[in-house]
C-alpha positions in Angstrom: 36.4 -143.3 111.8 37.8 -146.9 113.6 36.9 -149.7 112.4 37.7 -153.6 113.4 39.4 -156.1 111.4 37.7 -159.0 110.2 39.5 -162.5 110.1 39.1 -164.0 106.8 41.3 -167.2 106.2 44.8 -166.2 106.3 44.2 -162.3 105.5 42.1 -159.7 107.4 39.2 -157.7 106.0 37.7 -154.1 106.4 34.1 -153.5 106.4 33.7 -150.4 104.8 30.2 -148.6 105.2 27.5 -147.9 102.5 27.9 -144.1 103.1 31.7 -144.2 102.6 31.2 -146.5 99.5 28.8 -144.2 97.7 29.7 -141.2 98.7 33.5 -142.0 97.2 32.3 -143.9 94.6 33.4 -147.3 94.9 31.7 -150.5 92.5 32.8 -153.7 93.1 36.5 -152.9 92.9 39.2 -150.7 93.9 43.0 -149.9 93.3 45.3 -150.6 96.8 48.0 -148.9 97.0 50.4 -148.7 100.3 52.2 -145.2 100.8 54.4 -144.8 103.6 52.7 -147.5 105.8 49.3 -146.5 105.1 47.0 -148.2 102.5 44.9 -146.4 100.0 42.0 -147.5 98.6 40.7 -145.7 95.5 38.0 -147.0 93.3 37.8 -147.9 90.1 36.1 -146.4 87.3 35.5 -147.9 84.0 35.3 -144.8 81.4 34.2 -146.8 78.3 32.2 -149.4 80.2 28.5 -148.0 78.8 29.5 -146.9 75.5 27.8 -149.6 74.0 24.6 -148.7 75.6 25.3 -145.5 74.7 26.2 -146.0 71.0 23.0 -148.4 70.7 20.7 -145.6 72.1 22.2 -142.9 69.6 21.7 -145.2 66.5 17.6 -145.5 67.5 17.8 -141.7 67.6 19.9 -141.0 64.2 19.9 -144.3 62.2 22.8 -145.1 59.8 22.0 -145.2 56.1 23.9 -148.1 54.7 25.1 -146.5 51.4 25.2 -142.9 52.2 27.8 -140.3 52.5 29.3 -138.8 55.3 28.4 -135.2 55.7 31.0 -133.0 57.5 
């Protein structure tokens, strides 16, 4: 795929379309990395970013009894 490079200040940008940013995943950042005179651009993923959410969810579904034992 070509694509044109867009002035932007002193640096140039890439538009990159919606069906290459979902289909490889891509949020609102991503690791560059230059290899033998061609960039890379690889998103980034944030493995721990919903545990929160997840932990708050599990504690509506199993409670935690202040005061009770641990059960192995």
């Amino acid at each position: 795929m070509r694509v044109k490079l867009t002035k932007i200040g002193n640096s140039y940008g890439v538009r990159l379309p919606k069906s290459v940013l979902t289909e490889c995943g891509f949020g609102l950042e991503a690791e560059l990395d230059v290899r033998q005179g061609h960039v890379i651009l690889t998103p980034v993923f944030f493995p721990r970013a919903d545990w929160e959410e997840k932990i708050e969810e599990d504690l509506q579904i199993h409670p935690v009894n202040e005061g009770s034992e641990w059960r192995w």
